[in-house]
BAFIMAR-203169 format. One line per 10 residues: number of its first residue (from 1); their letters; for each residue x, y, z of N, C-alpha, C. Coordinates in steps of 0.001 Angstrom, whole numbers. Layout:
# BAFIMAR-203169
NUM) a) X:Y:Z:X:Y:Z:X:Y:Z | ...
# end
This chain:
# BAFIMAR-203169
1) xxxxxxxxxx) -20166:15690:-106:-20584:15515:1288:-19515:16103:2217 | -20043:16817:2934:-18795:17716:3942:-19082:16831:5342 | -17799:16133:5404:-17912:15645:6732:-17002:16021:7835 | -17242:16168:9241:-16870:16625:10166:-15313:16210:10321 | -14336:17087:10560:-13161:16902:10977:-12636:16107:11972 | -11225:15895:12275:-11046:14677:13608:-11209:15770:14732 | -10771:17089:14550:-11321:17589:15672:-12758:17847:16181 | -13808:18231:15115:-14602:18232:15059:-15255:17046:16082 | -15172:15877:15670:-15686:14533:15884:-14979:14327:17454 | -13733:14759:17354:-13261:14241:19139:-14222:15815:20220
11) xxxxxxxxxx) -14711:16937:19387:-15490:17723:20485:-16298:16982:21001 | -17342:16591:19510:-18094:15836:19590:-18407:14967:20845 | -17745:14250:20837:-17408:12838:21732:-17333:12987:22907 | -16233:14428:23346:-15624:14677:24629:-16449:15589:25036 | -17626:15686:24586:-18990:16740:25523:-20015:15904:25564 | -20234:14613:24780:-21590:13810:24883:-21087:13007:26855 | -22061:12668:26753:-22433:11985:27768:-22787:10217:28125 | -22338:9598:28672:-22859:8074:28913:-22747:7203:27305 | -23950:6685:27242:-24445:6036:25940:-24267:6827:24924 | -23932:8196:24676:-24152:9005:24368:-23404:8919:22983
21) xxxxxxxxxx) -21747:8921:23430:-20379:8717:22901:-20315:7578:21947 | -21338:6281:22371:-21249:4858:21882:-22051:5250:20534 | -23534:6040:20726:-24279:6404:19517:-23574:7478:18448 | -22679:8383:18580:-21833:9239:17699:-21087:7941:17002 | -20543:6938:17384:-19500:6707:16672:-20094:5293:15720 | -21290:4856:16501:-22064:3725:15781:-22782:4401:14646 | -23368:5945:14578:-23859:6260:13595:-23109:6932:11787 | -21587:6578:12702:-20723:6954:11773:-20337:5425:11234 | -20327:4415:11882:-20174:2748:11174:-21496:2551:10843 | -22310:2919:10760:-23600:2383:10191:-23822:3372:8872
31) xxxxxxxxxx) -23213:4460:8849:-23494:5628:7537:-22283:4579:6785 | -20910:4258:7022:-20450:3890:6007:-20876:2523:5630 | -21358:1557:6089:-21857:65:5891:-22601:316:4797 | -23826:1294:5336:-24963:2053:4216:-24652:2484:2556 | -23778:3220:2532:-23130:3839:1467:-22198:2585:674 | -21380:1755:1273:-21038:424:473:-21661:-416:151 | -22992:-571:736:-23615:-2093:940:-23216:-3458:1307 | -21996:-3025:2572:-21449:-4171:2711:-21525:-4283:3937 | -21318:-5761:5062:-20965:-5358:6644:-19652:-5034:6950 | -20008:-4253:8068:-18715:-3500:8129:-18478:-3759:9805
41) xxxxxxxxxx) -17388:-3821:9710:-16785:-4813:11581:-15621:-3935:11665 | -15366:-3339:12656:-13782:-2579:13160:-13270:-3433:14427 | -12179:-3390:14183:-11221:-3924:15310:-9875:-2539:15629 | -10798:-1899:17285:-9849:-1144:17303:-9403:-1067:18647 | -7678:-675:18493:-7116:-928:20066:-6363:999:20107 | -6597:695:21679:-6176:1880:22320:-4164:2089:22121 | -4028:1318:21431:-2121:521:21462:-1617:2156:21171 | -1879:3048:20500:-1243:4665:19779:-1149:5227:20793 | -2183:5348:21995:-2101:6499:23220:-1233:6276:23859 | -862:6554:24981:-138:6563:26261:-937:6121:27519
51) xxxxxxxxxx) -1100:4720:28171:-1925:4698:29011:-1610:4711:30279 | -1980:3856:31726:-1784:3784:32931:-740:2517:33041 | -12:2370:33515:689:1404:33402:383:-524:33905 | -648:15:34503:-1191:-940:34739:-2452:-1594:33662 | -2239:-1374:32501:-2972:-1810:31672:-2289:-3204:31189 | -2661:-4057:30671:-1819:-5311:30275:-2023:-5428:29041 | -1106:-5723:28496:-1187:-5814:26862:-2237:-6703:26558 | -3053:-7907:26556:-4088:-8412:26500:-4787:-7953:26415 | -5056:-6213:26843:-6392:-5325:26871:-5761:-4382:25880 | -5031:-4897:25026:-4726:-4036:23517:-4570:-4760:22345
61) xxxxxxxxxx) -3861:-6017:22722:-3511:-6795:21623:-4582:-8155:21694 | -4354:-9074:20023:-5578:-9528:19544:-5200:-10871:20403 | -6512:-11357:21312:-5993:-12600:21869:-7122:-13459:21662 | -6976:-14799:22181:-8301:-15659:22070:-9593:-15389:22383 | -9399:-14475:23161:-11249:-13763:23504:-11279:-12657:22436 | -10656:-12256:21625:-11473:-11774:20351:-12034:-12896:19523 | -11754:-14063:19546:-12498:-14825:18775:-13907:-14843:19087 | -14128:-14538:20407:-15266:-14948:20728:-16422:-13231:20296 | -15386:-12379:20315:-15646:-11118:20267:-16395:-10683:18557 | -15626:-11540:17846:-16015:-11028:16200:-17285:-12455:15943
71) xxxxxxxxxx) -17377:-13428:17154:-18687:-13974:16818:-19666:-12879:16741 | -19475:-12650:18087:-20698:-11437:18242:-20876:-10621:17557 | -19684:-10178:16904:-20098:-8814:15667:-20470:-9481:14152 | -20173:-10497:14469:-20895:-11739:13055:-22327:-11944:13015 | -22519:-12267:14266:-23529:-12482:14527:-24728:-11656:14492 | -26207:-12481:13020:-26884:-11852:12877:-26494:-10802:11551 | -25249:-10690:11189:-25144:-10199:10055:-25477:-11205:8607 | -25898:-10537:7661:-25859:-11949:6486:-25792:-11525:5186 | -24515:-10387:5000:-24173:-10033:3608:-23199:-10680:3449 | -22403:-11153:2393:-21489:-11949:1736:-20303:-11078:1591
81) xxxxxxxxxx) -20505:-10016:1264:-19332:-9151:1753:-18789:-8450:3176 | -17459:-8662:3118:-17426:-7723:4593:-16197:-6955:4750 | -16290:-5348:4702:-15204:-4490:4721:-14666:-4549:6513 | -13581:-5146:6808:-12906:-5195:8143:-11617:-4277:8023 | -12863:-2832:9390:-11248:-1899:9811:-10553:-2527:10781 | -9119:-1964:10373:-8200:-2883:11384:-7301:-1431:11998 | -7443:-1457:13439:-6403:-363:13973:-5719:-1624:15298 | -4685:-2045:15036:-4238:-2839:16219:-2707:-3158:15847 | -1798:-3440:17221:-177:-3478:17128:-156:-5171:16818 | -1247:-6165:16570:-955:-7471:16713:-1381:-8378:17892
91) xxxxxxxxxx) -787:-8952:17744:-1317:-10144:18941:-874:-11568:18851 | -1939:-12788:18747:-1557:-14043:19169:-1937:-14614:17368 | -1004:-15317:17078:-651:-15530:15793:-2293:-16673:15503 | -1866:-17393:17258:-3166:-18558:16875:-4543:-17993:16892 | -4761:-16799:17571:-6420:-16071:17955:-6421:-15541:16349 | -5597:-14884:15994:-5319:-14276:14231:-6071:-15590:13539 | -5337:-16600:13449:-5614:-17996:12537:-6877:-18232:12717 | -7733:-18364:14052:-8914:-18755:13905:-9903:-17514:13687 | -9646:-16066:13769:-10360:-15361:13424:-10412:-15014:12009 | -9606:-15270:10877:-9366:-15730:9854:-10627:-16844:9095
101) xxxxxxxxxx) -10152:-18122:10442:-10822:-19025:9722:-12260:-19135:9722 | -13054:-18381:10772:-14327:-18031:10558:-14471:-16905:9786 | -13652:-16020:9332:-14261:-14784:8555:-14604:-15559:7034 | -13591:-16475:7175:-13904:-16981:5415:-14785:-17782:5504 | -15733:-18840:6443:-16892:-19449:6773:-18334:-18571:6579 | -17811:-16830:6700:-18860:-16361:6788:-19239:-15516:5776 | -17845:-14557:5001:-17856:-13887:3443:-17196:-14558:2345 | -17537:-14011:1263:-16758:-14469:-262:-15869:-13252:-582 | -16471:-12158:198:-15421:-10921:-545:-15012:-10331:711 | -13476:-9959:995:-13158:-9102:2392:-12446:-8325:1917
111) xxxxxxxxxx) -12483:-7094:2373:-11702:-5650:2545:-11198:-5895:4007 | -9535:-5385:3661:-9215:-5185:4611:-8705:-3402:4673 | -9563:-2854:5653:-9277:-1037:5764:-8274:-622:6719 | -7294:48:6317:-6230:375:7857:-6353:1908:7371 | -6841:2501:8015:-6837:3907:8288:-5939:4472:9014 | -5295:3604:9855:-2909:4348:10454:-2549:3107:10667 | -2696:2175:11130:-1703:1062:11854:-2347:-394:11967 | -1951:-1235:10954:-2171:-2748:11345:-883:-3450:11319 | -542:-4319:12683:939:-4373:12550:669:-5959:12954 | 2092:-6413:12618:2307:-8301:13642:1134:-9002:12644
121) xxxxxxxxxx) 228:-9228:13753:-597:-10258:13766:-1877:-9683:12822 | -1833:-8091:13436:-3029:-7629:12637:-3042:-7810:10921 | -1543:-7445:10892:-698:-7316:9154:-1019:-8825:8264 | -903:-9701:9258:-1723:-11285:9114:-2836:-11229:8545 | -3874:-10970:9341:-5452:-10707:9100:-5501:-9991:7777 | -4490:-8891:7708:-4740:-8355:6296:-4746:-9166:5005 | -3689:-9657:5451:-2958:-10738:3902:-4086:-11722:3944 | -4757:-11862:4623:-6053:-12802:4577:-7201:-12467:3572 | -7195:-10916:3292:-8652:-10655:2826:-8129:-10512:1422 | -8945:-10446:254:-9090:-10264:-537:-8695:-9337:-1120
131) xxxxxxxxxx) -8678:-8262:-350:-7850:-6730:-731:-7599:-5880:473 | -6505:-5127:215:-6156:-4322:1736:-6267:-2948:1058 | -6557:-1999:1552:-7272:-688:1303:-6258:108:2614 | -5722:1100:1907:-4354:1847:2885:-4217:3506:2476 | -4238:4249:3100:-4233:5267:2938:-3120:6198:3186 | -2186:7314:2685:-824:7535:2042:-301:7041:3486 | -1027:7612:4646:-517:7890:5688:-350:6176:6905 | -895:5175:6078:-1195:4111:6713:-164:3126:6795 | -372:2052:7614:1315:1183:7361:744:-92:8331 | 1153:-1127:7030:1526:-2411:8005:2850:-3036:8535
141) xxxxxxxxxx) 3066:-3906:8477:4182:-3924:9853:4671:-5459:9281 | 6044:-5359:10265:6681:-7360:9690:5718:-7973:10472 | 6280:-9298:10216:5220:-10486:11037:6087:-11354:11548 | 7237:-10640:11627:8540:-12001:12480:8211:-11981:13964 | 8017:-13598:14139:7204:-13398:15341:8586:-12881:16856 | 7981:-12624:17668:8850:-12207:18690:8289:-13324:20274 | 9905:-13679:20440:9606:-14545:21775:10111:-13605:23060 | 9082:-13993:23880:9580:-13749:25109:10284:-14557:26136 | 11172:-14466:26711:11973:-15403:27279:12291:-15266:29079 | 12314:-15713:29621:12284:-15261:31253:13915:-15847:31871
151) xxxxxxxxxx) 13984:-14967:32153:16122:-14851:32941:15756:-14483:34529 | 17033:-14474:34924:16885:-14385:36436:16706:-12595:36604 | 17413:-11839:35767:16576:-10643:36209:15708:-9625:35403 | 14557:-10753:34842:13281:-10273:34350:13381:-10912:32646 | 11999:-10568:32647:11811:-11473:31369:12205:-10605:29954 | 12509:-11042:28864:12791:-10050:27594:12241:-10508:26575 | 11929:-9583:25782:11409:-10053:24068:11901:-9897:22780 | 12426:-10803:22335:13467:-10987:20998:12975:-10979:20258 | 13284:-10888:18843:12725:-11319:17685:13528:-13467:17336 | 12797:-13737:17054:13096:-15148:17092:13705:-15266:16075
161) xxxxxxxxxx) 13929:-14482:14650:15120:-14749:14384:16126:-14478:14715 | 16370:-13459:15538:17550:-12634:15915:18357:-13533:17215 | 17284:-14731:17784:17993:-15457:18564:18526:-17110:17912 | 17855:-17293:16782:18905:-18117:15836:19677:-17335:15456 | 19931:-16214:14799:20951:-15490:14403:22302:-15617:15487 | 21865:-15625:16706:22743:-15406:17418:23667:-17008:18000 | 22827:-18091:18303:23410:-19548:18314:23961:-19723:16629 | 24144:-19675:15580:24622:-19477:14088:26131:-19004:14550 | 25639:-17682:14974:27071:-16806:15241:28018:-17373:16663 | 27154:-18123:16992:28496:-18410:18074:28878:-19691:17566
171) xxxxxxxxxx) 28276:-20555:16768:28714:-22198:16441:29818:-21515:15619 | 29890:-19995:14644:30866:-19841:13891:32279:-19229:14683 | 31898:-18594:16004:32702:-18314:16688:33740:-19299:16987 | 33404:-20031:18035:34018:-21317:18344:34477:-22190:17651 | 33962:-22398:15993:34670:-23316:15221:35757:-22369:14726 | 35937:-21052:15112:37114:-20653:14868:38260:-20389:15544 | 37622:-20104:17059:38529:-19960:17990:37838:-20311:19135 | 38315:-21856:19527:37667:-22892:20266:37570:-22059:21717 | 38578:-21498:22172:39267:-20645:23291:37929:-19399:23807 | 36980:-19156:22805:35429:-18274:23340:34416:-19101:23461
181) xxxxxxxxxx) 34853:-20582:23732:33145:-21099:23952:33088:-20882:25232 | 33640:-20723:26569:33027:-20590:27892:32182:-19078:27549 | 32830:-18009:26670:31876:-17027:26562:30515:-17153:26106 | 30511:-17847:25307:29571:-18290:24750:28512:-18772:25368 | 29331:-20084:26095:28162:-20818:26819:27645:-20508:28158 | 28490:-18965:28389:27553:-18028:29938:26748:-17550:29337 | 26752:-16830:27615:26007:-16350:27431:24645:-17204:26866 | 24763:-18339:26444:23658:-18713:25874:22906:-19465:26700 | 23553:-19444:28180:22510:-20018:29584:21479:-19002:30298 | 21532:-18311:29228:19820:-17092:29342:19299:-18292:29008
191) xxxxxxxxxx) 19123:-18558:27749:17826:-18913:26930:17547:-20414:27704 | 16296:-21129:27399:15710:-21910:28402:16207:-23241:27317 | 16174:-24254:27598:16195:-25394:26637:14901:-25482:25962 | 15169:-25912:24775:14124:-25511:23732:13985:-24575:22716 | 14442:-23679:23190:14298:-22227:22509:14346:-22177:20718 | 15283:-22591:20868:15988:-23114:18887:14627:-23604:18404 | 14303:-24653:18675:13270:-25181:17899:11640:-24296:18465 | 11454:-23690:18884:10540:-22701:19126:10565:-22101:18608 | 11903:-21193:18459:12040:-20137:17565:11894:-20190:15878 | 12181:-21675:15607:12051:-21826:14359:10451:-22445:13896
201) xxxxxxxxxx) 9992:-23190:14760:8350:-23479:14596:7788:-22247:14426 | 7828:-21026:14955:7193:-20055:15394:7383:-19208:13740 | 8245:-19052:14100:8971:-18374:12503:8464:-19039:11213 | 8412:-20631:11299:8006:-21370:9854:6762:-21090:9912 | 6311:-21363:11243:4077:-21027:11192:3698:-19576:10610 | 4312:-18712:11403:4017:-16949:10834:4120:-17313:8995 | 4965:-17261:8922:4975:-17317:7316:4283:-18039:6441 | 4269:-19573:6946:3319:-20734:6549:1852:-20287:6183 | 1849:-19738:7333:394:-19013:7038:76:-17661:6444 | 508:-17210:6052:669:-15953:5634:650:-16298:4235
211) xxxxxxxxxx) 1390:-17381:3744:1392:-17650:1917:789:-18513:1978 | 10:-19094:2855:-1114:-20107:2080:-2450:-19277:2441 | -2568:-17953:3066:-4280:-17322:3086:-3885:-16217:1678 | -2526:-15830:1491:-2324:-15239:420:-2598:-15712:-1011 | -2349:-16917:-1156:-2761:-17908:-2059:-4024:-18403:-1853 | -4907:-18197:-1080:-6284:-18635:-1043:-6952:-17654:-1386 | -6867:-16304:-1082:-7771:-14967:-1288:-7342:-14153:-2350 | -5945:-13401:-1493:-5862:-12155:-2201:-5400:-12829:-4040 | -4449:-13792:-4087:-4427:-14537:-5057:-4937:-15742:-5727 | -6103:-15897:-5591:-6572:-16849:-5849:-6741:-16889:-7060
221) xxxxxxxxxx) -7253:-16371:-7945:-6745:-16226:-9386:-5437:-15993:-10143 | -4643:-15807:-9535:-3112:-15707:-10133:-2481:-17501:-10562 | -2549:-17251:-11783:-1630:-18307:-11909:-101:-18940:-11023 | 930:-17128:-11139:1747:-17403:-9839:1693:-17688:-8510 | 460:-17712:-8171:-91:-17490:-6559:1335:-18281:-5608 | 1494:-19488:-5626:2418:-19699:-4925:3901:-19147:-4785 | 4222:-18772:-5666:5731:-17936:-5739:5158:-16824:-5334 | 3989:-15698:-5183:3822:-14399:-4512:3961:-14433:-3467 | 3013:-15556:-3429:2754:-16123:-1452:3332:-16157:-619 | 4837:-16853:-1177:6143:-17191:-452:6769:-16541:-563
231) xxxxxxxxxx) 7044:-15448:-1411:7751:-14237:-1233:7282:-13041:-807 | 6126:-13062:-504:5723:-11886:401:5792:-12556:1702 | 4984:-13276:2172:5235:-13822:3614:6804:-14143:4026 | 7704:-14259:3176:9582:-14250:3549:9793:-13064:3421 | 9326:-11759:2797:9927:-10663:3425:9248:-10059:4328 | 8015:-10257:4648:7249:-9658:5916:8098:-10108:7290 | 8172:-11707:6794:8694:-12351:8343:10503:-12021:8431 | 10909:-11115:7600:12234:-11061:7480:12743:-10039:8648 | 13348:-10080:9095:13931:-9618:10892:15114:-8716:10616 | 15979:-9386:9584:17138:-8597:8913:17144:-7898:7973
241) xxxxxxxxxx) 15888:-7776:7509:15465:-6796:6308:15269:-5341:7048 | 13511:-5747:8319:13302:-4677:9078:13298:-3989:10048 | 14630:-4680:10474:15264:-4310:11431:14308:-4268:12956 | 13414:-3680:12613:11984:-3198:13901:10739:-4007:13750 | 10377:-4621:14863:9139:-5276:14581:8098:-4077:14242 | 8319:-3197:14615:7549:-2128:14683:7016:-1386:13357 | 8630:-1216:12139:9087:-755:11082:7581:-349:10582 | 7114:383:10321:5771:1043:9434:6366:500:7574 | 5523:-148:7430:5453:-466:6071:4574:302:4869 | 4405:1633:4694:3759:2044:4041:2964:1296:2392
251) xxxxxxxxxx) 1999:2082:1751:982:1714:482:1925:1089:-656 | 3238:2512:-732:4135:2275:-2039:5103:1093:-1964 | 5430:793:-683:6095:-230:-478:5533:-1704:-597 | 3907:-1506:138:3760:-2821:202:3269:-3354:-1359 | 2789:-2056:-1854:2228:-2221:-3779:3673:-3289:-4518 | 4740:-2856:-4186:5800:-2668:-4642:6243:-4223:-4596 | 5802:-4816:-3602:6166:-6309:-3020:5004:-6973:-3764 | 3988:-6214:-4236:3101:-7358:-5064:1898:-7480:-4449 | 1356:-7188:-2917:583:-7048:-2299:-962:-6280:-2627 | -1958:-6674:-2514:-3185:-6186:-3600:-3618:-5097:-2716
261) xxxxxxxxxx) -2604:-3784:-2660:-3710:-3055:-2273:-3916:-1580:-2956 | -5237:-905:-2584:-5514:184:-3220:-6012:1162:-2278 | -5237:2514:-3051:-5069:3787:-1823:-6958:4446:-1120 | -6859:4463:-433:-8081:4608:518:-8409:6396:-351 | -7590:6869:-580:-7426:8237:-1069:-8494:8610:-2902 | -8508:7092:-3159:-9412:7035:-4840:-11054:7674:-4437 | -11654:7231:-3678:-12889:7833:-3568:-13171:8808:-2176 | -13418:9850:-2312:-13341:10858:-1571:-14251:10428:-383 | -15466:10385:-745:-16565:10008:196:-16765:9011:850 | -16213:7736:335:-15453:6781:1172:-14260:6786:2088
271) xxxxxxxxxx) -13100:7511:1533:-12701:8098:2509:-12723:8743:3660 | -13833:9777:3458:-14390:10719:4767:-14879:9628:5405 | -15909:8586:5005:-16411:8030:5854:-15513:6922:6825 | -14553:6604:6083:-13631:5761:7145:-13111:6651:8172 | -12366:7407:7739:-11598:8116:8715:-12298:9011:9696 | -13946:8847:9285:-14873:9335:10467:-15129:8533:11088 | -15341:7565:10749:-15189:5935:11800:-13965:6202:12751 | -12977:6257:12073:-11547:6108:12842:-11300:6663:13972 | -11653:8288:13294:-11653:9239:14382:-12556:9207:15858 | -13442:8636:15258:-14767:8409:16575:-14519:7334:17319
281) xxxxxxxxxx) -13711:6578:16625:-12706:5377:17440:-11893:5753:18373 | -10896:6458:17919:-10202:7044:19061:-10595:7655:19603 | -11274:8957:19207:-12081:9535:20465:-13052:8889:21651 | -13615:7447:21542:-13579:6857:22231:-12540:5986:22931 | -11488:6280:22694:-10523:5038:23431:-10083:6928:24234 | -9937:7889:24026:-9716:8951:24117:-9926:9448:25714 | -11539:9323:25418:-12380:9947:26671:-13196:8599:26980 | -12853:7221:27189:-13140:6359:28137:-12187:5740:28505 | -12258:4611:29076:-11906:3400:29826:-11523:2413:29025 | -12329:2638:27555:-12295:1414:26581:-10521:1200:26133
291) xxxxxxxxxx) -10547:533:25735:-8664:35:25256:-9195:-997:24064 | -10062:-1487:24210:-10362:-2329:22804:-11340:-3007:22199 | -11887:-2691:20977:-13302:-3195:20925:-13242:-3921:19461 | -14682:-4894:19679:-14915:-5090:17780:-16444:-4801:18193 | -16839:-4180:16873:-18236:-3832:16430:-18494:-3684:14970 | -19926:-4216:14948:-20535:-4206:13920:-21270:-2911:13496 | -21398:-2900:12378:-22609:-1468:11878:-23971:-1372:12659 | -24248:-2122:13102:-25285:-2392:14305:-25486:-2068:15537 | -23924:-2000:16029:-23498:-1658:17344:-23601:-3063:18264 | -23001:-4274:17637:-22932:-5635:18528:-21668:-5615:18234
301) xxxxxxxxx) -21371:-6621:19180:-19792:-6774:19429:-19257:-7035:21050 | -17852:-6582:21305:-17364:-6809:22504:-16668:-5573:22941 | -16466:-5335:24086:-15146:-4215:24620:-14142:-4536:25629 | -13515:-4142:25616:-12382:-4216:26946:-12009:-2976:27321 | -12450:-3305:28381:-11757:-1707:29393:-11152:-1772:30468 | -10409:-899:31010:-9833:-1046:32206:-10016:-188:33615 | -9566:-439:34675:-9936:-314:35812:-8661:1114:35526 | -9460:2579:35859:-8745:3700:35928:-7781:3933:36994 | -8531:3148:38022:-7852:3892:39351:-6859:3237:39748
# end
């Protein structure tokens, strides 16, 4: 089967018209649903482009109104399997948890497909399904969660271990040379009271959950399941391992950690057909307004777009 290129597919897109753009890219999620026999749901964000600055991360990343968003693309579907593409930088650990907890209310078997980038929260959702499907060029991401914190001149975002790391290093400071705690304690009157134990709830939950959906799905037959569980979710959430929340975790790496997945690259024609999905994805986040959608092979679902001007 010779299927159309990403350039091909973004001409495509960027000469149709209106409704036009929505039917190119639904007839490319409905050809691959067809060819698997499975439902097939994408979750994709505009997060790769360069946008207006006035876009708010909420209109990229996964928040509580996607829950309400993958009802709708649930809704009315009723195969037992369900292949979920994932293109997104992450989001809200708790909107992740409950979109999770209805996907398994609704299939017995999940694919999880990343055709370039599931990171944070999205990398979550993965370890949820049953199998993650990655292609040479694809990569998931740590899951150490990151706090944001508000100071008198503007707010910042840490990695939450890196701000226990840092109260650790000054209790060792000062028990050595009592004479730097005023340094210390100008510097640690950023952070708000509380912070410590935030940072560590936040940090135990990311992981918590991460080896107990790992141990429910992708391992559920493993005798070891709990020792995988907990050692993949402690090096995902590891901060000092990857330095970058960002860090791209490629196929060989994550194989390598024990993680169930298999290269998107084994069947050709499955292949084309994702990455014709993909492409028609972005070419819609491309040449509209859209910044983030979920849809079904049907064409139900939700969008978010933003105000251009």
């Amino acid at each position: 089967m010779n299927m159309p290129s990403r350039i091909d597919i973004f001409d495509e897109i960027s000469q149709a018209r209106g409704g036009a753009q929505d039917t190119i890219r639904r007839a490319y999620l409905k050809q691959l649903s067809d060819e698997t026999g499975r439902d097939t749901v994408i979750l994709s964000s505009a997060f790769s482009f360069t946008l207006p600055k006035n876009v708010p991360g909420s209109a990229l990343s996964i928040t509580n109104e996607d829950v309400q968003g993958f009802m709708s693309a649930f809704h009315g579907l009723n195969k037992d399997e369900l292949d979920l593409i994932i293109h997104s930088p992450g989001g809200s650990l708790e909107a992740a948890w409950q979109i999770v907890n209805y996907m398994w209310s609704k299939y017995d078997n999940i694919r999880a497909i990343i055709p370039q980038n599931a990171m944070s929260a999205a990398t979550m959702i993965a370890c949820a399904c049953d199998e993650i499907i990655m292609g040479k060029h694809s990569a998931i991401g740590p899951i150490d969660p990151q706090i944001t914190i508000p100071t008198e001149s503007g707010s910042f975002t840490a990695p939450a271990q890196s701000i226990l790391d840092e109260f650790e290093r000054a209790k060792d400071d000062i028990k050595k040379d009592p004479s730097c705690a005023p340094i210390w304690v100008r510097r640690m009157d950023k952070y708000p009271i509380g912070v410590l134990k935030i940072c560590d709830n936040t940090k135990r939950l990311s992981e918590e959950r991460v080896c107990e959906w790992l141990k429910t799905r992708m391992f559920k037959d493993d005798a070891d399941k709990q020792t995988k569980g907990r050692d993949i979710a402690k090096w995902l959430g590891e901060t000092n391992i990857h330095k970058s929340h960002s860090r791209p975790i490629n196929i060989t790496e994550a194989r390598s950690r024990g993680l169930v997945v298999n290269p998107l690259e084994d069947d050709n024609t499955f292949q084309d057909m994702v990455l014709s999905v993909f492409h028609a994805s972005m070419a819609t986040h491309r040449f509209t307004a859209c910044t983030k959608f979920i849809e079904n092979q049907n064409g139900k679902g939700a969008f978010t777009s933003f105000n251009p001007k």
